[in-house]
C-alpha positions in Angstrom: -115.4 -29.4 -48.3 -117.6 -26.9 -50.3 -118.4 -27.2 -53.9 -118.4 -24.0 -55.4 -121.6 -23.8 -58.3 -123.7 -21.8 -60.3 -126.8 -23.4 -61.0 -126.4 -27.4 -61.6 -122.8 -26.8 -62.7 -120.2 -27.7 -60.0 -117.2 -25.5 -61.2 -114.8 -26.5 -58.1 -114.3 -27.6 -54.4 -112.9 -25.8 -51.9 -111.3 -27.2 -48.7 -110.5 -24.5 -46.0 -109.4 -26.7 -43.5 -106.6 -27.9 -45.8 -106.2 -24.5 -47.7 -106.9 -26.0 -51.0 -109.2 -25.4 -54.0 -109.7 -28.2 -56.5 -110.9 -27.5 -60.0 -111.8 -28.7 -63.8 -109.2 -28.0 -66.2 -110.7 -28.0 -69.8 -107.2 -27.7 -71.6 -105.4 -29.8 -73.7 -102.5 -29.7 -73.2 -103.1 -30.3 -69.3 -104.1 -33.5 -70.6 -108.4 -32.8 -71.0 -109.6 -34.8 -74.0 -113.0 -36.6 -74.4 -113.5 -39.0 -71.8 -110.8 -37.6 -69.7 -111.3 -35.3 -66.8 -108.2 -33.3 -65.4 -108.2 -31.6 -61.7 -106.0 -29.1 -60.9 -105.3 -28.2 -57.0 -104.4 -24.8 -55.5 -102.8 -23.9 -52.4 -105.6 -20.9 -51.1 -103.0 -19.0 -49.5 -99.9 -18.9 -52.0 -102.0 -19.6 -55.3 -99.4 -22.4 -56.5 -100.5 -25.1 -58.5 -99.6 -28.3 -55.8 -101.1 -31.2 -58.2 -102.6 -32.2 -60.9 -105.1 -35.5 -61.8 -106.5 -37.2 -64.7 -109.1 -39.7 -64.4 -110.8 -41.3 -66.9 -114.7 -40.1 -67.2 -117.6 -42.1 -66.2 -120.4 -43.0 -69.1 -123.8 -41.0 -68.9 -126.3 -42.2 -67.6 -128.3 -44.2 -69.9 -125.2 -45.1 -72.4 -123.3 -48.6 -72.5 -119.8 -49.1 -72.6 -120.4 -52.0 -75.0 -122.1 -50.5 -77.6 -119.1 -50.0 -79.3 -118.8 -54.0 -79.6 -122.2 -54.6 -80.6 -123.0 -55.4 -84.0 -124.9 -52.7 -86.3 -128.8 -54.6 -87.2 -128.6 -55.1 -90.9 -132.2 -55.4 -92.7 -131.9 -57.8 -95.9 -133.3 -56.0 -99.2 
């Protein structure tokens, strides 16, 4: 499999033994939304759209899931 990119940005991958190019979808209503990545594959040969995938995206580095459920520090007056 080859990941096609420019620079540090992976933009898709292609698979020639299987014919088929995977790529990011940014669109909404393919179902991309913050903290949701959605992969659309291509047949190379045909262009047609054979599947689509969401997955859920992993945190940064450096962030924590639980912040959300921490309590904010409160400084008395």
């Amino acid at each position: 499999m080859k990941e096609l990119r420019c620079g540090g940005t992976m933009h898709g991958r292609l698979d020639e033994d299987l014919g088929l190019l995977e790529v990011k979808c940014g669109r909404r209503s393919c179902g991309a939304a913050p903290g949701v990545v959605v992969l659309h594959t291509f047949d190379i040969h045909t262009g047609e759209l054979t599947g689509t995938a969401r997955f859920r995206q992993p945190p940064k580095e450096g962030t924590n899931d639980d912040d959300c459920n921490q309590r904010a520090a409160v400084r008395s007056a």
